[in-house]
Structure formats: structure tokens, C-alpha cells
Kinemage of the C-alpha trace (Angstrom):
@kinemage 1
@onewidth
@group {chain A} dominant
@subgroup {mainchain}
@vectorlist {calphas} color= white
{ca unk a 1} P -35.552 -1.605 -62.731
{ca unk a 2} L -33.110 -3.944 -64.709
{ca unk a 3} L -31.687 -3.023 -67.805
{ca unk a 4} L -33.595 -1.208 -70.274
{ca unk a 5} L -34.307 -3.489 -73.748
{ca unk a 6} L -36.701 -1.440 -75.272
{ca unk a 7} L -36.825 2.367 -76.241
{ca unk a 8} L -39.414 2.837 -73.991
{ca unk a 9} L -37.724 1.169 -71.445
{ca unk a 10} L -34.571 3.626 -71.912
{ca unk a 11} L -36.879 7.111 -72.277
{ca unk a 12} L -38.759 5.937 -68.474
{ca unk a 13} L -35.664 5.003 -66.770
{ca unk a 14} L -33.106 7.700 -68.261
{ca unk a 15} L -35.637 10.286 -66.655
{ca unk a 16} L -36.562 8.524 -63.859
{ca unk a 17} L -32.980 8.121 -62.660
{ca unk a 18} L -32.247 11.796 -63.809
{ca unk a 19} L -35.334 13.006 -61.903
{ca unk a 20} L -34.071 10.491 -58.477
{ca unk a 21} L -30.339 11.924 -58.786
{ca unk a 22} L -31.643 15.845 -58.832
{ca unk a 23} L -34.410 15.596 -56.303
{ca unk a 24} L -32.079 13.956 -54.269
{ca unk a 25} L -29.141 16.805 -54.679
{ca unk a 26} L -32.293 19.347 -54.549
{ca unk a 27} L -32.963 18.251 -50.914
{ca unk a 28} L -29.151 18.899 -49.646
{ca unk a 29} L -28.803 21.702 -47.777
{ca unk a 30} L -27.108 24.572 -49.482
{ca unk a 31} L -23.832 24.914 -47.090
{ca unk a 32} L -23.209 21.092 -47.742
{ca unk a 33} L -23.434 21.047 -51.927
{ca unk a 34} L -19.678 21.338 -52.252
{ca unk a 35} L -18.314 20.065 -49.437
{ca unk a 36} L -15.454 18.552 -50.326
{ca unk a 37} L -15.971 14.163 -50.848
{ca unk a 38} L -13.027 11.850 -49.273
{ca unk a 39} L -10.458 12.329 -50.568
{ca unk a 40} L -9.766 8.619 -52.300
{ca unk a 41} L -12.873 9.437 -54.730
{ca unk a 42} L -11.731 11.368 -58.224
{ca unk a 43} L -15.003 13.142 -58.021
{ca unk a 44} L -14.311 15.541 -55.520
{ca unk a 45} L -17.802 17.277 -54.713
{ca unk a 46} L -21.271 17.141 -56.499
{ca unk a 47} L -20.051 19.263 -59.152
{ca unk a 48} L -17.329 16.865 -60.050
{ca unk a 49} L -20.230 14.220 -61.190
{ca unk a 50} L -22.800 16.306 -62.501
{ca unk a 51} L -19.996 17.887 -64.643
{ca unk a 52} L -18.831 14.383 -65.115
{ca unk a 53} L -22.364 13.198 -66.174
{ca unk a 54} L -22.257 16.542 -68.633
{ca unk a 55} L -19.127 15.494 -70.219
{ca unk a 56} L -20.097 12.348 -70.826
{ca unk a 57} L -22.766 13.263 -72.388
{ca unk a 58} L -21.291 15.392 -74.833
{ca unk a 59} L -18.879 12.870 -75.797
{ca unk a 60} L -22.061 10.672 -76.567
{ca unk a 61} L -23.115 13.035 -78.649
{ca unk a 62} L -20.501 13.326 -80.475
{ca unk a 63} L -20.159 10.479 -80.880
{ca unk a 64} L -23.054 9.950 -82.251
{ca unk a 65} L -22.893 13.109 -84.914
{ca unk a 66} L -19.952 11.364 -86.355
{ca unk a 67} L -21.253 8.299 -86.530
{ca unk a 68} L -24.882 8.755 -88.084
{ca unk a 69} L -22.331 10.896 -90.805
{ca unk a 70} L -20.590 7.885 -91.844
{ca unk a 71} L -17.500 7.954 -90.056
{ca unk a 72} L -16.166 6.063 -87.033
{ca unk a 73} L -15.726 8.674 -83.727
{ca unk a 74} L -12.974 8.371 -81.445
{ca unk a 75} L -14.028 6.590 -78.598
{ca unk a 76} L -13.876 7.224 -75.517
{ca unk a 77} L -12.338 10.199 -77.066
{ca unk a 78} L -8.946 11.565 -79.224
{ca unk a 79} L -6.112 9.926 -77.737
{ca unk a 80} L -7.531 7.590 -75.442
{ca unk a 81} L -8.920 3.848 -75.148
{ca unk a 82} L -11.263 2.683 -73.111
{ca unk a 83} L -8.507 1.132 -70.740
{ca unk a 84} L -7.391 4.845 -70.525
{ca unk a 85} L -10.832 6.127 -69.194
{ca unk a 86} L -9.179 6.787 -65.861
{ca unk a 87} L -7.062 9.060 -67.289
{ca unk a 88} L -9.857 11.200 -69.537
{ca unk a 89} L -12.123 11.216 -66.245
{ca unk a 90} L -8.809 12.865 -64.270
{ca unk a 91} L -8.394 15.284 -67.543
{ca unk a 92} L -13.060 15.890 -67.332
{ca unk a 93} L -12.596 16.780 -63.521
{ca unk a 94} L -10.007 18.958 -63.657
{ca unk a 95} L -11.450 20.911 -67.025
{ca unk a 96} L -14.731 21.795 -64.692
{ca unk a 97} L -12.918 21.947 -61.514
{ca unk a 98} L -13.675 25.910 -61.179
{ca unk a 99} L -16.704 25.964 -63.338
{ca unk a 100} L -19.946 27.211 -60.886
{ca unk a 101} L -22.618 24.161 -59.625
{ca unk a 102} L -25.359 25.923 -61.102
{ca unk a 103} L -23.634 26.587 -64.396
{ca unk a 104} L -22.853 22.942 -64.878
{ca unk a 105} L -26.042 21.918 -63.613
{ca unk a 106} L -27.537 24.008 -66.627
{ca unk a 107} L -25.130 22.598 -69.140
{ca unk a 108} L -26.295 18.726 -67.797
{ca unk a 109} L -29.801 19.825 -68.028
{ca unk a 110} L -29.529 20.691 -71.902
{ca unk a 111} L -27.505 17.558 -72.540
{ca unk a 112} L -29.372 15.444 -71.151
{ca unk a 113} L -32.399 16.490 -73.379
{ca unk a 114} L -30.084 16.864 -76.536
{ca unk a 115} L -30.108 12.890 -75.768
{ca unk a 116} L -33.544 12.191 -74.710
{ca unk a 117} L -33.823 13.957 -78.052
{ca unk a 118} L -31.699 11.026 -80.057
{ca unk a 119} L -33.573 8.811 -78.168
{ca unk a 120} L -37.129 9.173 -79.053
{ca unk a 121} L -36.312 10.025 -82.891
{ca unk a 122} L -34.996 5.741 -82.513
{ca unk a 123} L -37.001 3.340 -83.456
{ca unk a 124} L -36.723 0.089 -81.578
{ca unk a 125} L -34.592 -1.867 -83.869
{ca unk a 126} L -32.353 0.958 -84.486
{ca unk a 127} L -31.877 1.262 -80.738
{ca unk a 128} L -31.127 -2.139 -79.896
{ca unk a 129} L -30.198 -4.031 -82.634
{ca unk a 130} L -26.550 -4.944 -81.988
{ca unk a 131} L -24.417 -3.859 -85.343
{ca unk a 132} L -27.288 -1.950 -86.657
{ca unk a 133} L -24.898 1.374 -87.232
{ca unk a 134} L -21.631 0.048 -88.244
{ca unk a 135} L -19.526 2.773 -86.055
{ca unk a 136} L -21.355 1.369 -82.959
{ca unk a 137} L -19.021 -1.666 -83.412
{ca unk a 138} L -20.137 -4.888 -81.910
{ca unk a 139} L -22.913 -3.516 -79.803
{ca unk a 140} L -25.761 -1.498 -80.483
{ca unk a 141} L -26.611 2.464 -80.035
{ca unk a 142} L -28.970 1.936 -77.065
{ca unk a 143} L -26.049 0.181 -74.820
{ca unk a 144} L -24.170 3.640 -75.202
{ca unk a 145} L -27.096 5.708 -74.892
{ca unk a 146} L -28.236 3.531 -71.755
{ca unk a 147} L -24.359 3.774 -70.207
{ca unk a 148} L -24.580 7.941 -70.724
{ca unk a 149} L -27.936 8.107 -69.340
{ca unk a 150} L -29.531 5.803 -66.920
{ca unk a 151} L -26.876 3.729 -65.965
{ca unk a 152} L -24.908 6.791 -65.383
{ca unk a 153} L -26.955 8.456 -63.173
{ca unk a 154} L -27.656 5.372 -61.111
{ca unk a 155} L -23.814 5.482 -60.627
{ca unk a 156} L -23.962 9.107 -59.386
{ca unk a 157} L -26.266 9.124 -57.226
{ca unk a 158} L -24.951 6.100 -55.482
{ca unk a 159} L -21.828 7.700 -55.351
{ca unk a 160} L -23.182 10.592 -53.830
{ca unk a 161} L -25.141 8.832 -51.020
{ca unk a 162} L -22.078 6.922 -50.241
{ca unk a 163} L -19.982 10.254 -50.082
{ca unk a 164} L -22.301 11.917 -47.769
{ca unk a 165} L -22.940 8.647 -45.715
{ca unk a 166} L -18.783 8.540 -45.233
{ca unk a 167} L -18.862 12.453 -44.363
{ca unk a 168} L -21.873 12.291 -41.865
């Protein structure tokens, strides 16, 4: 499906991609959820992305509490730009890099409906009119909420298939 331009658009693909990346984990044998990926990938296992997709997802969401406040959020987050993303997705890994699978799979469950949340209380224009909320700068609040949803999880499972595909 290309890119979502409407809200309903965003709400059907967000879960549909959410729903393709954990049916396909759900079907992975047990003894091969954390093997190890190779080892050029930052990601390391499946935990690595889902806790990945989590974080990102909180930063969204904070994003978006300081913004609908009034204020402009540090983005990507304090300290770093967005040509420093490498560097916050080293610090995300290694922050859940002895948290459980199941626990983080439980924290990206409740994120991800804390956004499908912000989603559906949208209405079109204020989804995807660019400029619409001054702290989304020159874009609008559906290309971030498509890049932390949909888009995102079309990444991770892709990278996940390509993992396994290299380990096999």
C-alpha cells in the first residue's frame, strides 16, 4: 500500500503492518526468537527492533505532549539532531539490551495504542495539513505519526526477514 494521505489511510495501514510484523514473529519458533542477527546490523535480535519500535514510539509521544502544549520538543531527542540518529539508536539498543522479549513486547503493545489513540482523536486536516501545528515544523503531524507507525514497522519486519534469510 503506498503512503498513507488520509487518516484512514494511516489507522488501516499502522495496524495492518503492526498485525504483519507480530504474526510474522508469532510464527518463529521459540529457540530461534533471540538468536543473535549478523553481526553488521545495530539491531542485534528481535528484541533490539521491537524495543526499537517501542522507543520510538515514546519519543513520538512525547513529542507530541509537548507540542499540542505549546512548546517546541526536542527532536529526535535532548542532545541530538537528526544527523545524530545513529548515535540515539546505538544509546535505544543498548538501554533495552537486557530488558526480557515479552516485557518489551508488552511495552510496544501499549504504545502503539497510546498512538493509534492520537490518531483517531485527528481530524483529517489536522493530520495532514503540512504546518498545521507550528512545532511540527515544515511538515505535518501525520508524516511523524506515519514514520513511528507504519512505515516503521514495514522497516522491521523487512529487517527481520532479511536477518533470518542471512542466518538460514
Amino acid at each position: 500500500m503506498p503512503r498513507p494521505r488520509t487518516k484512514k489511510e494511516l489507522l488501516e495501514l499502522s495496524k495492518a503492518n503492526y498485525k504483519n510484523l507480530l504474526n510474522f514473529i508469532r510464527y518463529i519458533p521459540r529457540e530461534e526468537l533471540e538468536n543473535e542477527f549478523p553481526p553488521e546490523y545495530l539491531n542485534r535480535n528481535i528484541r533490539d527492533v521491537l524495543a526499537h519500535l517501542h522507543h520510538w514510539h515514546l519519543m513520538m509521544l512525547e513529542w507530541y505532549k509537548v507540542g499540542m502544549s505549546g512548546k517546541i520538543p526536542d527532536m529526535p531527542g535532548k542532545g541530538y539532531t537528526w544527523k545524530t540518529v545513529p548515535e540515539l539508536n546505538r544509546k535505544i539498543q543498548y538501554t533495552y539490551s537486557n530488558v526480557d522479549l515479552k516485557v518489551v513486547k508488552e511495552s510496544l503493545e501499549g504504545s502503539f495504542e497510546d498512538l493509534q489513540e492520537i490518531i483517531a482523536r485527528h481530524t483529517e486536516e489536522e493530520l495532514f495539513e503540512k504546518k498545521y501545528y507550528p512545532w511540527t515544523g515544515s511538515t505535518s503531524l501525520g508524516a511523524y505519526l506515519i514514520s513511528a507507525t507504519s512505515s516503521h514497522y514495514d522497516w522491521a519486519l523487512k529487517l527481520i526477514k532479511k536477518c533470518r534469510r542471512q542466518l538460514a
